[in-house]
C-alpha positions in Angstrom: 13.0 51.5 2.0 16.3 51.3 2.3 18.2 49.6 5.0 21.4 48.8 5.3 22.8 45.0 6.3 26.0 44.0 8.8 28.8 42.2 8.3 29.2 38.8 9.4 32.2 37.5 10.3 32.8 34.0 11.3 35.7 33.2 12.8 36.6 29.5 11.9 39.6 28.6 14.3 37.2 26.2 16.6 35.0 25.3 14.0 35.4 21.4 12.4 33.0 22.2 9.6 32.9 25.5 7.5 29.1 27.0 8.6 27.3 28.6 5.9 26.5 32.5 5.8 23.3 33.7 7.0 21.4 36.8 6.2 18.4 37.8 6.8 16.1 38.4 3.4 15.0 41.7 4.4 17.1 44.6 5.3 17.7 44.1 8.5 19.1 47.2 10.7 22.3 47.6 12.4 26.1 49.6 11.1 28.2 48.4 8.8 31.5 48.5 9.8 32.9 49.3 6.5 30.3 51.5 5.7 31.6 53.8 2.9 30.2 57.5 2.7 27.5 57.9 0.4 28.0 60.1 -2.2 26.9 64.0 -1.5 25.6 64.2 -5.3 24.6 62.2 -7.9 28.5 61.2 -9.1 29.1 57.5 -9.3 31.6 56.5 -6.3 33.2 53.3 -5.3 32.4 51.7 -2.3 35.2 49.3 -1.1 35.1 46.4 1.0 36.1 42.8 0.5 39.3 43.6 -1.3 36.8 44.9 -3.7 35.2 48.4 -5.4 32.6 48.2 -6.7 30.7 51.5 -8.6 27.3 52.9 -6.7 25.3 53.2 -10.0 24.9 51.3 -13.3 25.6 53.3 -16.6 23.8 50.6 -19.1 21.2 49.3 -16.6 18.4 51.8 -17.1 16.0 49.4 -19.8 16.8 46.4 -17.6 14.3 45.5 -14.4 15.6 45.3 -11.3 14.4 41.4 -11.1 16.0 40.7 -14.2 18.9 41.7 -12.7 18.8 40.4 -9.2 18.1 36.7 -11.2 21.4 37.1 -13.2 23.4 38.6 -10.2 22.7 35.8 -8.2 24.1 33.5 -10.6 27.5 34.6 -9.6 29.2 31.7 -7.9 32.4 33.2 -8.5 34.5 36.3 -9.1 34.8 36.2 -12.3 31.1 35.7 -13.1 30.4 38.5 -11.2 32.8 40.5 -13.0 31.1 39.7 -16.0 27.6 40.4 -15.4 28.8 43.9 -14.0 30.5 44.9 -16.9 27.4 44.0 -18.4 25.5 46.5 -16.5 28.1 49.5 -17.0 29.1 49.1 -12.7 32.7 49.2 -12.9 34.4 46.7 -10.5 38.0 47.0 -9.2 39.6 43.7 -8.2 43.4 44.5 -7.5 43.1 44.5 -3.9 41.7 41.3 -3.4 43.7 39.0 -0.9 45.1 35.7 -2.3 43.2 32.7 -2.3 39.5 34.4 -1.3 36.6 33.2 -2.6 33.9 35.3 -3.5 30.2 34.7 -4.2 26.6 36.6 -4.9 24.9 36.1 -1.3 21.1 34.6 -2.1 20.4 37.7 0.2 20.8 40.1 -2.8 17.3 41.6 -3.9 16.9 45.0 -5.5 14.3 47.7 -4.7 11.9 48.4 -8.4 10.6 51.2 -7.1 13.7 53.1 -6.5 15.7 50.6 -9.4 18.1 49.9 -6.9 20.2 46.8 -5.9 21.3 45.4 -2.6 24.3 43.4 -4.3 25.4 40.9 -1.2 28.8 39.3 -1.9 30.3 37.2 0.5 34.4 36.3 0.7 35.7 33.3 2.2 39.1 33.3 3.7 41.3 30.4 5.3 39.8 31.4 8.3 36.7 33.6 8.0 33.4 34.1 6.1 32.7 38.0 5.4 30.0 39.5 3.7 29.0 42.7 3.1 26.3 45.0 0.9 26.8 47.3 -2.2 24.0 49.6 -3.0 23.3 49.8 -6.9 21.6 52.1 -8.7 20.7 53.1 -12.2 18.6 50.0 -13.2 14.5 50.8 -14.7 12.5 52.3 -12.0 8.7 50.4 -11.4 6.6 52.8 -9.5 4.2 51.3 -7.1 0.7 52.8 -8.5 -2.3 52.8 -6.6 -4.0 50.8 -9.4 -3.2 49.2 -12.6 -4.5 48.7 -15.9 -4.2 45.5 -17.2 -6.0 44.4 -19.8 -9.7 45.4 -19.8 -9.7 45.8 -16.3 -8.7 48.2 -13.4 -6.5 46.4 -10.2 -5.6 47.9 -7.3 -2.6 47.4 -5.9 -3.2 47.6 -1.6 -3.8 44.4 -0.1 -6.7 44.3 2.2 -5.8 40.7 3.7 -4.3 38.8 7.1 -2.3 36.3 4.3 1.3 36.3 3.9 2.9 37.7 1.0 3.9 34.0 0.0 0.5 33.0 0.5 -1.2 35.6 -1.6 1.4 34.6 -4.0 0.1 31.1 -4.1 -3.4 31.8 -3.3 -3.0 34.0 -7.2 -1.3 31.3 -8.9 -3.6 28.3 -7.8 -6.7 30.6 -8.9 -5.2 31.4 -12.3 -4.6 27.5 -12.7 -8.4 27.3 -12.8 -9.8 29.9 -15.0 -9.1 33.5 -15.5 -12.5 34.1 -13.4 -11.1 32.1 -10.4 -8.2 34.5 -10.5 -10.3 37.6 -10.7 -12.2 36.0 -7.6 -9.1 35.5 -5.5 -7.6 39.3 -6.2 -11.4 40.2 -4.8 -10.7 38.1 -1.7 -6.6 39.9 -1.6 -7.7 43.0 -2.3 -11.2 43.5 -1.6 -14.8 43.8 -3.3 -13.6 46.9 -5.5 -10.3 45.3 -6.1 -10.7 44.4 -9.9 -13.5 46.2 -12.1 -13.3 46.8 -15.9 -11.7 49.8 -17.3 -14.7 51.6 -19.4 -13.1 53.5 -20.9 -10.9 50.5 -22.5 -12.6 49.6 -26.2 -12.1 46.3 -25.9 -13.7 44.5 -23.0 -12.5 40.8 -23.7 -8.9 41.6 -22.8 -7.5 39.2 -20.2 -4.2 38.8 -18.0 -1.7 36.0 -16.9 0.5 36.2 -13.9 4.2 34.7 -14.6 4.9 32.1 -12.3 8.7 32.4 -13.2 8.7 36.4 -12.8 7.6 37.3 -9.7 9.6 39.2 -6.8 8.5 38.5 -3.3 9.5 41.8 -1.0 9.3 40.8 2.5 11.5 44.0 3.4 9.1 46.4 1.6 6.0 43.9 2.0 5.3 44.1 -1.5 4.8 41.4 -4.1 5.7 42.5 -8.0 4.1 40.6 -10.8 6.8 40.9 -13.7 5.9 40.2 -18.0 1.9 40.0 -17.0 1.1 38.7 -20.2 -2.5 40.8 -21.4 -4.1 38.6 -24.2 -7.7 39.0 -26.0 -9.9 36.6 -24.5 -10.9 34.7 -28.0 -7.2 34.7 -29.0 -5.1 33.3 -25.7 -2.7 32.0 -27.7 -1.6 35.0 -28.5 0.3 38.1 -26.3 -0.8 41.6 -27.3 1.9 43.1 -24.1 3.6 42.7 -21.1 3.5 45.0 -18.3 4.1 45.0 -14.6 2.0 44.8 -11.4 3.1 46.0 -7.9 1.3 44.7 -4.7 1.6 46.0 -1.6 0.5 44.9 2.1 
């Protein structure tokens, strides 16, 4: 799953306006130029780039989900921010040889992998007279296995695709169902992932246990074509008001 990104450096010497950095939201291929060496066992390293090190692997980061992460991450408009939420993570961060007057920022680019609880941290620097950005790997955050089923609730989901729809419209196509009835849902993950997609679990004791997809917690994986459903709230069907768990669901094209 992993690929690695390039640099991009704009020069801006003909350039009225300053462009905006562009990367591509999967992992595109190519060679870093800066690429550091990656580490030949499993010691935490620096890799250095930017003006910046920043540690391979995150020391408090293994309870926390690779999405919650990536969402805090990318609220990082500035170095100090970043700083911060690194700290928070236990990835040390060494600043000292950052040039004067550079700008940094979390690249919208940044994503992580769940399976592997692994981050593709972009940060980009602006200079007087270029944009660079370039791509720490970091890992050490909770690892979500793709299954090839789930259980949630009273029922059994797989997690393979058998559809010709995006992975943005399968996304929708879920969410508009579940806005309709938690039948319509189970309908449309028949239609995603075929007639034996969904069936219920019986050997779960209680049959009237339902799910709900969160609109505001889901990960869309163009790089790994997969889609992950984070806090699935499972609920007893006579009670929705209440939430019994959360768990996580993993689809995959």
């Amino acid at each position: 799953m992993k690929k690695s990104f390039k640099n991009l450096f704009l020069s801006l010497a003909s350039l009225s306006v300053l462009p905006t950095a562009m990367i591509a939201a999967n992992c595109g291929g190519g060679v870093k130029p800066e690429e550091p060496e990656k580490p030949a066992n499993n010691d935490i390293q620096m890799q250095t780039s930017l003006g910046l090190s920043i540690a391979n692997k995150a020391t408090k980061a293994e309870n926390i989900p690779v999405s919650e992460a990536v969402a805090e991450l990318k609220q990082a408009d500035n170095l100090d921010k970043l700083v911060k939420v690194l700290n928070k993570f236990g990835v040390n961060i060494n600043t000292e040889e950052t040039p004067d007057g550079a700008n940094y920022k979390v690249d919208p680019a940044t994503h992580g992998h769940a399976d592997e609880g692994e981050i593709h941290l972009v940060i980009s620097q602006t200079t007087t007279n270029r944009i660079s950005v370039f791509t720490f790997e970091i890992t050490g955050f909770k690892e979500v296995k793709t299954l090839e089923a789930y259980n949630l609730g009273s029922y059994i989901v797989k997690s393979q695709a058998s559809t010709e729809l995006s992975l943005l419209e399968i996304k929708q196509k879920l969410l508009s169902a579940q806005e309709k009835s938690f039948d319509d849902l189970k309908n449309a993950l028949i239609e995603v992932l075929g007639q034996d997609g969904i069936k219920l679990n019986e050997t779960q004791e209680n049959k009237n246990l339902e799910f709900a997809l969160d609109a505001n917690k889901i990960d869309v994986l163009s790089d790994s074509n997969q889609i992950i459903f984070n806090d699935v709230k499972i609920y007893d069907a006579n009670d929705k008001g209440k939430v019994l768990e959360t768990t996580n669901y993993t689809l995959s094209k």
